[in-house]
N, C-alpha and C positions, 0 to 999 in steps of 0.2 A: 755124522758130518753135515747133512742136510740140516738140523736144527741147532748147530754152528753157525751154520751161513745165512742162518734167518735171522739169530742174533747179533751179528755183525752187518747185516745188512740194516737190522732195523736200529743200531749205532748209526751208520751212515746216514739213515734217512734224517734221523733227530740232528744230526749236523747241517745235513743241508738244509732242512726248514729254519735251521738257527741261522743261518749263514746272511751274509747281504743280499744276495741275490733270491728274488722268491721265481716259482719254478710251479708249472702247472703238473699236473698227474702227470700225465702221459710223458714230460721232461723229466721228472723222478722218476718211472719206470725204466726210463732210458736209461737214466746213470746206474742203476741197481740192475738193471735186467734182470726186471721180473713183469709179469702184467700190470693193467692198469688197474684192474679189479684188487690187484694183492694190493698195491698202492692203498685203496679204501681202507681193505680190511687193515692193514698196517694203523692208517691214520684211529680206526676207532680202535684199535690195543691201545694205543698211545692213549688216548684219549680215558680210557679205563684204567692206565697208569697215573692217571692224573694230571697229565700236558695238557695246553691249552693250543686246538689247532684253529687257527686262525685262514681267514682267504680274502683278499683285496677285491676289488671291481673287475680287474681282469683276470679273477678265475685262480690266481697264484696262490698257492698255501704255506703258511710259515709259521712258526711258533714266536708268538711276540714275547722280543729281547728290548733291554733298557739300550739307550743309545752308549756306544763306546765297548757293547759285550757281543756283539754280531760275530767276531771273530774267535769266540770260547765254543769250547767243545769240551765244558765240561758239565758233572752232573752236579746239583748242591743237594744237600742232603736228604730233602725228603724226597728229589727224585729217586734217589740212588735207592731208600728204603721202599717205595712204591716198585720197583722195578727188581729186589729183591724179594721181595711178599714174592710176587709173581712169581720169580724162578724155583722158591723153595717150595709152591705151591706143586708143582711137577714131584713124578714118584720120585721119593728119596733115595732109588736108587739109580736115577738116571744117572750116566756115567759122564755126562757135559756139563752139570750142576756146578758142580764144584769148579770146573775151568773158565767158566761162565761167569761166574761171583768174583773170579781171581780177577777177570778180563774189568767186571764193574768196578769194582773197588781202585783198579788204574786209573779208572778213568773220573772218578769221584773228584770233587774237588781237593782232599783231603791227601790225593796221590797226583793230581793235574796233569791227568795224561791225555793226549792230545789228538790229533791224527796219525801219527804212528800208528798208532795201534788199528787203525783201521785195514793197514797194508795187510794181506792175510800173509805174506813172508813171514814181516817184522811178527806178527801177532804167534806165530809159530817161533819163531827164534826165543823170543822173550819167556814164551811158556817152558821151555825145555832148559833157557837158562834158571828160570825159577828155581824150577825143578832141582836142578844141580844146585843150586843155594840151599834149597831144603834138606839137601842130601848131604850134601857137603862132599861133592865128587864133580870129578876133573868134569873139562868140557874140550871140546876139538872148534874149532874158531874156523871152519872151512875155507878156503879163498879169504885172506882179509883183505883188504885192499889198500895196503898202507898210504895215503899221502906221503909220508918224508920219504921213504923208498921208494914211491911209484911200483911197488910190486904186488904183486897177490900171492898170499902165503899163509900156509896149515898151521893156527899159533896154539899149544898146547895151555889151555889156560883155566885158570880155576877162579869162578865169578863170586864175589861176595854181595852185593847189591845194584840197585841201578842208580842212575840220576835220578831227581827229582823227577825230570820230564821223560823219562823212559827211553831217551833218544842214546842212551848211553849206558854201557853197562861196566862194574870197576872191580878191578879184580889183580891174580898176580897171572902176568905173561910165567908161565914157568923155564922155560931156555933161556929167555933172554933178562928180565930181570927178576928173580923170584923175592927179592926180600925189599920191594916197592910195589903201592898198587896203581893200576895205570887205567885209563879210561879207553874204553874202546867201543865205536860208534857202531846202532845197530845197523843204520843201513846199509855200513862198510862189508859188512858180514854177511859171507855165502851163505853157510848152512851154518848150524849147530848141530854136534852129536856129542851127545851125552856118553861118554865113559864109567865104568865101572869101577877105578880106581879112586880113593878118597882122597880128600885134598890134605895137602901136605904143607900148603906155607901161606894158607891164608889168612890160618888161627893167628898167625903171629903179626898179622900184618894191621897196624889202626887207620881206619879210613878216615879223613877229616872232612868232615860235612861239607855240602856246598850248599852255597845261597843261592837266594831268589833271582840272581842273576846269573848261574848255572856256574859259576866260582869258585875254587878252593885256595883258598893263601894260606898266610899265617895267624894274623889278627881279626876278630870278627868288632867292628865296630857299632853301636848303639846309631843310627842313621832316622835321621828326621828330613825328610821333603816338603814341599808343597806344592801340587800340582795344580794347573789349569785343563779342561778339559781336553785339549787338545794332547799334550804331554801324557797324560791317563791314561788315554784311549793307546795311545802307542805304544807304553808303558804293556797294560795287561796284554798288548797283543804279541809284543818281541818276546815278551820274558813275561807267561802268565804266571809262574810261581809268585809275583807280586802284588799279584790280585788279593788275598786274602788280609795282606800286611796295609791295605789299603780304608781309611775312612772317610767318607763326606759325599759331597753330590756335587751334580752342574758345576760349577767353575770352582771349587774350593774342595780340595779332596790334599788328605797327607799320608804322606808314607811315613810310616814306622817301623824300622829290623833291622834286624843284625846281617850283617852287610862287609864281605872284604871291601878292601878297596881296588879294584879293578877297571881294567880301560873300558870295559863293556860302562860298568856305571860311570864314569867319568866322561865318556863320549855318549852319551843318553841326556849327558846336563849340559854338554857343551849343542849338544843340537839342539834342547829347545830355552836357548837364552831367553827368553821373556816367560817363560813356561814353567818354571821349573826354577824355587828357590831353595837351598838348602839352610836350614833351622839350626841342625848340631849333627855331628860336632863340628868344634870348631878344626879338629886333626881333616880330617874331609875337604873343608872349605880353604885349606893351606894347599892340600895337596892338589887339589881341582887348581888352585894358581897356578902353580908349576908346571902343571898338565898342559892349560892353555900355553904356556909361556915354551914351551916345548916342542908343540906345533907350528 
């Protein structure tokens, strides 16, 4: 459990050197609660993982990020491989190895998993849902906390994957609707316990993707932007599943994917009017009329 909490903490630290705010030793000790000295040794692992740690004139340390990416917490790829090397490096039969890998690979660019995962709750919920994904056996949804009922209640459920951003897991409520799957949020969620009975109506159920905009409708449309920095920067930080769908630099950057059409994207274009034009299609550029014309 000890070398859990070194590895989540040493996530946490890689976030907050990422972050806007730079933060001297003894302020990252704080937030981590640990020494100042672990701090160091922290900074030169990283630094043997291949990060570049960085320190300003007053002493602050950070990992230098491109302007507009201060707010990602995620790994690109050959971090994710450097910091793999490392864990496989450890006896093959540590028994955190492998939960460890499962925890990195969320957080990859390739899975864009976020600060979630940082909550040691959520980071325990989501292993144990896994789990039951792999199993393909029930799960117990402890206290849920429903918004539309306002109640908290035991939801007997059987998980089939997550959202892209981990913040959601989708699956069939078994009492209440078993032959639809419904999304249910992890912070909403007490506990998880894991069940011994297999799952019974999940095989039958087709989950329809969601997009970069954490969306599922019916039509996935071919969607072309063009953004100015400012639209960008806000872009990757509400909805980073967008990041990757994204090319160009400084004031000329375009989105490309496949995209429902939803108020999430349609109030993203209508806030940055000067920021943000749309290319194709032209179904998109009808429906955004409407949209405004509607408000």
């Amino acid at each position: 459990m000890a070398e859990q909490r070194k590895i989540l903490r040493i996530f946490k630290l890689i976030s907050l050197l990422k972050g806007v705010r730079r933060r001297r030793p003894e302020q990252l000790a704080d937030i981590l609660e640990i020494s100042k000295r672990t701090v160091y040794r922290y900074f030169i692992l990283l630094e043997e993982l291949g990060f570049v740690i960085d320190v300003d004139f007053e002493g602050c340390y950070f990992i230098p990020t491109e302007e507009g990416e201060e707010y990602q917490f995620t790994f690109n790829a050959e971090e994710s491989l450097l910091i793999k090397q490392s864990i496989k490096s450890m006896s093959s039969s540590h028994n955190l190895s492998e939960h460890i890998l499962k925890k990195l690979h969320m957080m990859s660019e390739q899975a864009q998993i976020g600060e979630n995962i940082l909550n040691a709750s959520n980071g325990l919920k989501i292993e144990k849902l896994s789990k039951a994904v792999e199993d393909h056996v029930q799960v117990k949804l402890i206290n849920y906390s429903s918004l539309n009922s306002n109640t908290d209640a035991t939801r007997l459920f059987e998980p089939i994957t997550f959202t892209t951003n981990y913040t959601g897991v989708i699956g069939v409520d078994v009492q209440k609707a078993p032959n639809e799957a419904r999304i249910f949020n992890i912070n909403r969620i007490g506990q998880v316990e894991l069940m011994q009975k297999q799952q019974k109506f999940a095989s039958e159920i087709e989950v329809q993707p969601i997009d970069a905009f954490g969306f599922k409708g019916e039509n996935l449309f071919d969607v072309r932007l063009r953004l100015k920095r400012k639209a960008y920067s806000q872009l990757i930080q509400f909805y980073p599943q967008t990041k990757p769908l994204i090319k160009g630099k400084t004031d000329d950057y375009v989105f490309a994917g496949k995209i429902y059409f939803s108020e999430y994207l349609l109030r993203f274009i209508l806030a940055f009017p000067d920021e943000v034009i749309i290319d194709s299609p032209q179904e998109l550029k009808n429906e955004f009329e409407i949209f405004k014309q509607s408000l």
